[in-house]
KOLLOTOR-400965 format. One line per 3 residues: number of its first residue (from 1); for each residue x, z, y of C-alpha. Coordinates in steps of 0.1 Angstrom, whole numbers, plus 5000, padded with zeros to 4 digits. Layout:
residues N
NUM	X:Z:Y; ...;
***
This chain:
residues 498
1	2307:8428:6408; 2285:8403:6391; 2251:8400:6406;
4	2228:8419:6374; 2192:8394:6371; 2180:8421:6346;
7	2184:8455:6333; 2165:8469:6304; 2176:8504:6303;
10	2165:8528:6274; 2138:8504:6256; 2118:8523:6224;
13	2091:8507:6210; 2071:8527:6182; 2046:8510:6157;
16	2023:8533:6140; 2054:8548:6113; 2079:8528:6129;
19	2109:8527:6152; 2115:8491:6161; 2137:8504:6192;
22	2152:8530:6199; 2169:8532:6236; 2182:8494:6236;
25	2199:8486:6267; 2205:8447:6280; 2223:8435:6311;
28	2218:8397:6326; 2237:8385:6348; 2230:8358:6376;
31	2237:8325:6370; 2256:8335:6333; 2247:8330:6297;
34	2238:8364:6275; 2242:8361:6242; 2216:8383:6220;
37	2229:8392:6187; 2221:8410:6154; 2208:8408:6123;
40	2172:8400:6117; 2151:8432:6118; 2180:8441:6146;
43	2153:8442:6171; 2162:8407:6193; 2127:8399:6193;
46	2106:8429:6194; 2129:8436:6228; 2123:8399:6240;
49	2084:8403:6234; 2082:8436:6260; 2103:8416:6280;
52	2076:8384:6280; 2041:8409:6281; 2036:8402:6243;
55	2041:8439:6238; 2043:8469:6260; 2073:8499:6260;
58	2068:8532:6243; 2094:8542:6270; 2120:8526:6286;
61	2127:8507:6323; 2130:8474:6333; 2138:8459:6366;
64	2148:8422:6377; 2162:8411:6404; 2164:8449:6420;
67	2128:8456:6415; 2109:8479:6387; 2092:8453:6369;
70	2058:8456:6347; 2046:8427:6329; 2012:8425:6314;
73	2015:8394:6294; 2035:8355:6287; 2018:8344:6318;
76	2024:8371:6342; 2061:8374:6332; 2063:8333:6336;
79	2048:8338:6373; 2073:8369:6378; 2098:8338:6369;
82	2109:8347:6333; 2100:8321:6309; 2104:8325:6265;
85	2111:8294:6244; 2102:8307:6211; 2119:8293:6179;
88	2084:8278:6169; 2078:8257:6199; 2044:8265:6213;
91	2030:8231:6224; 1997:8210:6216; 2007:8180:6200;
94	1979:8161:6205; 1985:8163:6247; 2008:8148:6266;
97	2041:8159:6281; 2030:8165:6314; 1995:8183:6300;
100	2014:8206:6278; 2038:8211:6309; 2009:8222:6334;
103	1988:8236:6305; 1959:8258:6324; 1974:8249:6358;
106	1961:8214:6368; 1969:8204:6401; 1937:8192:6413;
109	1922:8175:6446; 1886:8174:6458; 1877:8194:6421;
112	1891:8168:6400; 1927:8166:6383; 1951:8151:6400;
115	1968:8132:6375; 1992:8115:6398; 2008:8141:6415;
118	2007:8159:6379; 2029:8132:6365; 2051:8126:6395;
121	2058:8168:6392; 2065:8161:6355; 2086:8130:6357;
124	2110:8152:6380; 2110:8181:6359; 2123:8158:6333;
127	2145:8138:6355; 2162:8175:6360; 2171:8178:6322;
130	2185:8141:6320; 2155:8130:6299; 2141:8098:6308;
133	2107:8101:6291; 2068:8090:6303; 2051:8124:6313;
136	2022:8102:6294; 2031:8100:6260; 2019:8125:6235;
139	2037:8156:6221; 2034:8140:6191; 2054:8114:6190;
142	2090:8136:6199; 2117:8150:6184; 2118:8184:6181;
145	2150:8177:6201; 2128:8167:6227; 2098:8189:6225;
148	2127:8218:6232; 2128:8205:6265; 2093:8201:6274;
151	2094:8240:6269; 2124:8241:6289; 2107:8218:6313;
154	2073:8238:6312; 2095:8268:6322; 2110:8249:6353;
157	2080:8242:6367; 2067:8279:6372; 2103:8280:6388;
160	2116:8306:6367; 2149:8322:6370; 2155:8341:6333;
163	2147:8318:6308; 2152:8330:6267; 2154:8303:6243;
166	2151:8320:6201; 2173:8306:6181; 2167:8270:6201;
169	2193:8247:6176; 2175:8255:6147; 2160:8223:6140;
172	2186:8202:6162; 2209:8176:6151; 2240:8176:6162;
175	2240:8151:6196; 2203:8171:6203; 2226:8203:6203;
178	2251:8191:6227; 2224:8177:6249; 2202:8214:6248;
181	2242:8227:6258; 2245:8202:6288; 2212:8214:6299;
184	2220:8248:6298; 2254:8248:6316; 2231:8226:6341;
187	2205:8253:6343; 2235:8281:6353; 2250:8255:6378;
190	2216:8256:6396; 2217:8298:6397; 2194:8302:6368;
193	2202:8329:6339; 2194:8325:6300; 2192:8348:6271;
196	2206:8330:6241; 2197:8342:6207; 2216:8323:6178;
199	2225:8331:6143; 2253:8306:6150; 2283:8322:6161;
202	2305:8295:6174; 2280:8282:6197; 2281:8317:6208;
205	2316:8314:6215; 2310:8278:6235; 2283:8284:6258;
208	2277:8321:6264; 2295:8342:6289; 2288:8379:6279;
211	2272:8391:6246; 2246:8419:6239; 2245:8432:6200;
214	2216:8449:6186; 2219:8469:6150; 2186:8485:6134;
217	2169:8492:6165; 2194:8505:6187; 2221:8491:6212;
220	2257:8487:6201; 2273:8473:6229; 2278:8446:6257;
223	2314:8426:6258; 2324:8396:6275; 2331:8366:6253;
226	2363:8363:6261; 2373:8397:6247; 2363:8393:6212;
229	2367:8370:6178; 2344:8359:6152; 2352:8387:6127;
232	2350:8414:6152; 2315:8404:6165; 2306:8402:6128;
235	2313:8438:6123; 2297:8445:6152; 2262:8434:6141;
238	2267:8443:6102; 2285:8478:6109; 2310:8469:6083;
241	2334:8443:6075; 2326:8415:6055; 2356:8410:6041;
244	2347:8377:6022; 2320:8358:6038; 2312:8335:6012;
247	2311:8352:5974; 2323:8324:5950; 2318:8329:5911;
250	2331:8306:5887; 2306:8310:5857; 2303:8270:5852;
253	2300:8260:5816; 2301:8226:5799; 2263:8224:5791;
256	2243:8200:5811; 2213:8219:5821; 2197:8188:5844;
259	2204:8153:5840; 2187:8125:5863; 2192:8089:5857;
262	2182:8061:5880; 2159:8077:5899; 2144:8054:5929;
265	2119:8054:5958; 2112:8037:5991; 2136:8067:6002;
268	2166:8075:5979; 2183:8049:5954; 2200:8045:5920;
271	2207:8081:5918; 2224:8094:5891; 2239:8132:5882;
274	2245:8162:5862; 2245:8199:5865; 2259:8226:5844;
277	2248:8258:5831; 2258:8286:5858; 2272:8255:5884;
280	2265:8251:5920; 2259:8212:5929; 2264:8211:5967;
283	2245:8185:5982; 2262:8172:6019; 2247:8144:6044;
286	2238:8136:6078; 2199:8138:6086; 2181:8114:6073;
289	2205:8109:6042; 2179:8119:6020; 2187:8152:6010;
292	2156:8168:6010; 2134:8132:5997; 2157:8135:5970;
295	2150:8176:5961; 2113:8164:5967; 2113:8134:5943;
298	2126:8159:5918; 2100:8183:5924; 2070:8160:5918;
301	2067:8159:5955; 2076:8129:5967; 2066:8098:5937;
304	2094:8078:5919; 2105:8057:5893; 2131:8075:5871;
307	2149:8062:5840; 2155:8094:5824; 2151:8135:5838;
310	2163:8163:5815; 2161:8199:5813; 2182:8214:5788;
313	2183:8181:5768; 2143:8180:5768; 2129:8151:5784;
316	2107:8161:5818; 2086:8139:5837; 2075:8159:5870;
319	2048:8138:5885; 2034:8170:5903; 2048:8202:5913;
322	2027:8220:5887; 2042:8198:5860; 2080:8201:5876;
325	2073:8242:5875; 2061:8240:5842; 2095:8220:5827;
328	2116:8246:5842; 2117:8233:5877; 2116:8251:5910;
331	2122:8242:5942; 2126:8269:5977; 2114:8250:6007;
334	2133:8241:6035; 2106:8257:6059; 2093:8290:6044;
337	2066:8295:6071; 2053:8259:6064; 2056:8250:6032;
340	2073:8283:6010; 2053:8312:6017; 2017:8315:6029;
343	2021:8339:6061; 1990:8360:6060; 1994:8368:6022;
346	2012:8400:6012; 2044:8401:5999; 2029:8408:5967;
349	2007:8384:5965; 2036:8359:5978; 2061:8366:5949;
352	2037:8358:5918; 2015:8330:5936; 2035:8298:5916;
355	2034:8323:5882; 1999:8341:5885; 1988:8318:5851;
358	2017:8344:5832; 1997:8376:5842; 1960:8360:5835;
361	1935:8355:5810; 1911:8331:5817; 1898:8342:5852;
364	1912:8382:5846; 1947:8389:5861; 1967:8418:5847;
367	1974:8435:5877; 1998:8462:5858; 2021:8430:5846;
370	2019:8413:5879; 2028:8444:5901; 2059:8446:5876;
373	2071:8414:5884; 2066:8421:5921; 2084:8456:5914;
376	2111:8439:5898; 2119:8410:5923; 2116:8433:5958;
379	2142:8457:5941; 2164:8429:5919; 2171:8412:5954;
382	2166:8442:5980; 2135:8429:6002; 2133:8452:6024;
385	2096:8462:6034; 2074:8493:6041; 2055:8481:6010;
388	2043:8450:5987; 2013:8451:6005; 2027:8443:6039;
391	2021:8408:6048; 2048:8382:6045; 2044:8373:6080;
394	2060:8405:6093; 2093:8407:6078; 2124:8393:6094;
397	2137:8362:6087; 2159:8372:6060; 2138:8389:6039;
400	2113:8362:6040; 2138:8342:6027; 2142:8363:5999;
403	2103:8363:5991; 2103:8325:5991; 2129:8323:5964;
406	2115:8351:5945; 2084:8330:5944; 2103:8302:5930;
409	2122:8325:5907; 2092:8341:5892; 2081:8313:5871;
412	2113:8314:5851; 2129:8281:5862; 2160:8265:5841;
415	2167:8243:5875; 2168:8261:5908; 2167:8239:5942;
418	2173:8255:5971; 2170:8238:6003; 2187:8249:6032;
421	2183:8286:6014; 2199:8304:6047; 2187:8287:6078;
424	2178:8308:6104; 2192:8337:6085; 2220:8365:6099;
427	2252:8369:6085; 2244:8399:6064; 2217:8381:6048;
430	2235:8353:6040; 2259:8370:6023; 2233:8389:5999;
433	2215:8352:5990; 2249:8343:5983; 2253:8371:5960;
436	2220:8369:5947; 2231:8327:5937; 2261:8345:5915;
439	2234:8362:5901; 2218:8333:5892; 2249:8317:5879;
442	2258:8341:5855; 2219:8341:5842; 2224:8305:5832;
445	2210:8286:5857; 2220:8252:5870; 2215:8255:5914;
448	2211:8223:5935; 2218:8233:5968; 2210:8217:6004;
451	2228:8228:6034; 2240:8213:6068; 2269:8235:6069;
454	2298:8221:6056; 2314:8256:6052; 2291:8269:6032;
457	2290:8243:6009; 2327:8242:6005; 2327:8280:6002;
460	2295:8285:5976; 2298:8253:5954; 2313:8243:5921;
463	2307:8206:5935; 2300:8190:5963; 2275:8156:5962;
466	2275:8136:5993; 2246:8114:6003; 2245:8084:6028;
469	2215:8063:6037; 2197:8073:6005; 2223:8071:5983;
472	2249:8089:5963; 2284:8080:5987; 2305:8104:5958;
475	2308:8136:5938; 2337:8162:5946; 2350:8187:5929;
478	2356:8220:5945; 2395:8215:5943; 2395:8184:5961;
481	2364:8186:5985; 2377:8194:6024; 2357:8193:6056;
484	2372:8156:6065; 2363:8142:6027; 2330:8149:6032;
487	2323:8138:6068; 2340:8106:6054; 2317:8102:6026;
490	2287:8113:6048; 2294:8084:6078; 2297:8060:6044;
493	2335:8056:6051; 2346:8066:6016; 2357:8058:5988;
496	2326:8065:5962; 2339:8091:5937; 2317:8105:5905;
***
């Protein structure tokens, strides 16, 4: 029988009025990949923090490598050898590699730091990840590629033998991904385990050996890999089968409800399109296409030159954000925690903070019209929290999500831009902000959306607009748009089609 690293057996974990577990089991196997699955608020994380010291077990036992294990904190359970590479990396930019590697362990001779053996350790660290980087240079100055595997190096170096990485291709490009994967099937090779949490089923299917799912709080099974499909796992973690997994609704009209002519910076060029009343506009590319300068430039965000920008046939000049949300303009951030919602602010307050000027006076809010609109958005699009007044910071990923384009929606835009409007989200979720864009649709609005995945956009959008290097590469309709069209247009191979 496989050698088992880990064994959580029977893990509850109450907060005051809340059961966040409730007798979740997890198996990990030496030198094998376990995949950690479910939807967010499934418990993945709240099981991974007892599991790290960040929080301690109602009830529950845990024992690695044989022995009954206690950990009292991140630092303890790195020197018991089990190491946590959170989704938001936790490194100080500002140091370099091999100071953010040995961060609060200096080796030191005669009372002073030894900075060459601390750099020599830290050069072959990163020599056993393939990365041929100074130990010198500053945080700073990496890719988040690469910053990923400082933490995985950082991890090495306490000589750890369970190593969880959250959600680690988040931010990734591709050829970053398939480097993280190399690592990791390096990393088993040398007799180390891994936890893998991902939202992104097929690279479950490519890397991990055995899969764990979690539903509301409790276990619902372990299964090899091998012995399951997309759809099955799917059901698994949603209870239920989603029998469509993208909801398309044609409610397109032929009213322009945005036009853009010529619009130019130092980052995107010539750009020039429509959308229609109750239309999806896709918007495909490579990074650093421009996809997200180009939503930005829009928004008042980013300054440019534009011959002519419409709303509904009325001439808008969105300079700043406030004037862009004020001509019927809004825009849902690619990074919620950063730049969509402000963490330590209730949901409440999160909703109405782009429209609080419709529930004031002066200096006087209403607080009766603004805790309607608060009201009407958490139930409208199903945010699920304990109450209005719980802060932002706590909900799962997916309903975040939700409060970040409730915030946009708030202000009444004609012209809805969402960026990359289900990263980091599960399955179910996605599906509800896919049925909450219908919704949108058959309101009237016109919906620019960003997304990496190629899928999505070809199972979401009315069109599909394809940028390369800044520009506009061509414009396809849903009937014609396929997975190969678009990588063509992408990789500037195409024809250019408007």
């Amino acid at each position: 029988m496989t050698d088992v690293v880990l064994r959580m057996e029977g893990i509850t974990k109450e907060f005051p009025g809340v059961k966040a577990l409730d007798g979740v089991h997890l198996n990990v196997y030496k030198s094998k990949v376990m995949a950690l699955l479910g939807e967010n608020g499934a418990g993945k994380s709240t099981l991974m923090k007892i599991l790290s010291g960040v929080y301690q077990k109602t009830s529950g036992e845990i024992y690695f490598k044989g022995d009954k294990l206690e950990v009292t904190g991140p630092k303890d359970a790195m020197q018991k050898g089990i190491a946590i590479i959170h989704q938001e990396l936790n490194l100080i930019e500002g140091l370099s590699i091999a100071e953010n590697i040995f961060m609060g362990r200096f080796p030191s001779k005669f009372g002073k730091v030894n900075w060459k053996e601390m750099h020599h350790e830290s050069k072959e660290l990163l020599n056993r990840l393939n990365l041929d980087l100074d130990p010198k240079r500053k945080v700073e100055s990496l890719s988040i590629g690469q910053k990923q595997m400082v933490e995985i190096a950082k991890a090495l170096s306490f000589e750890t033998e369970l190593i969880i990485m959250d959600e680690p291709t988040d931010a990734l490009t591709d050829s970053e991904t398939e480097s993280l994967f190399k690592v990791i099937e390096d990393l088993v090779k040398s007799e180390k385990s891994v936890v893998y949490i991902s939202h992104r089923l097929p690279e479950i299917f490519k890397i991990c050996d055995d899969v764990t799912v979690l539903r509301d709080g409790s276990f619902i099974g372990e299964i090899p890999v091998s012995e399951i499909n997309e759809n099955q796992l799917i059901e698994m973690m949603v209870g239920r089968k989603l029998e469509e997994q993208y909801s398309y609704l044609d409610c397109k009209t032929n009213e322009i409800v945005f036009h853009v002519e010529s619009l130019s910076n130092s980052l995107v060029k010539d750009i020039n399109f429509d959308i229609k009343k109750g239309e999806i506009l896709g918007v495909a590319g490579l990074m650093g296409a421009g996809r997200t300068e180009l939503a930005k430039s829009i928004y008042g965000n980013i300054p440019c030159d534009v011959k002519k920008m419409s709303v509904s046939g009325v001439k808008v000049y969105g300079k700043t954000e406030k004037q862009a949300i004020g001509e019927g303009i809004a825009y849902v951030s690619e990074d919620r925690k950063k730049d969509g919602l402000v963490l330590g602010l209730s949901v409440g307050n999160n909703i109405t903070l782009s429209s609080l000027g419709q529930y004031s006076t002066a200096t006087v809010i209403n607080k009766k019209s603004e805790r309607g609109c608060i009201e009407y958005y958490k139930e409208a699009m199903s945010i699920k929290t304990p109450s209005i007044n719980q802060k932002v910071k706590l909900l799962s990923g997916g309903n975040q999500q939700k409060v970040s384009i409730a915030k946009s929606l708030s202000v009444k835009p004609k012209v809805l831009i969402l960026d990359e409007p289900t990263r980091g989200v599960d399955v179910g979720a996605k599906k509800e902000i896919y049925e909450l864009m219908n919704t949108f649709k058959k309101e009237g609005l016109g919906i620019l959306m960003i997304s990496s995945e190629i899928p999505e956009l070809l199972g979401v959008c009315d069109r599909i607009m394809v940028m390369h290097e800044g520009r506009i590469s061509g414009i396809l309709s849903r009937e014609e748009a396929t997975q190969e069209k678009i990588m063509r247009l992408a990789i500037g191979a195409g024809e250019r089609i408007q």
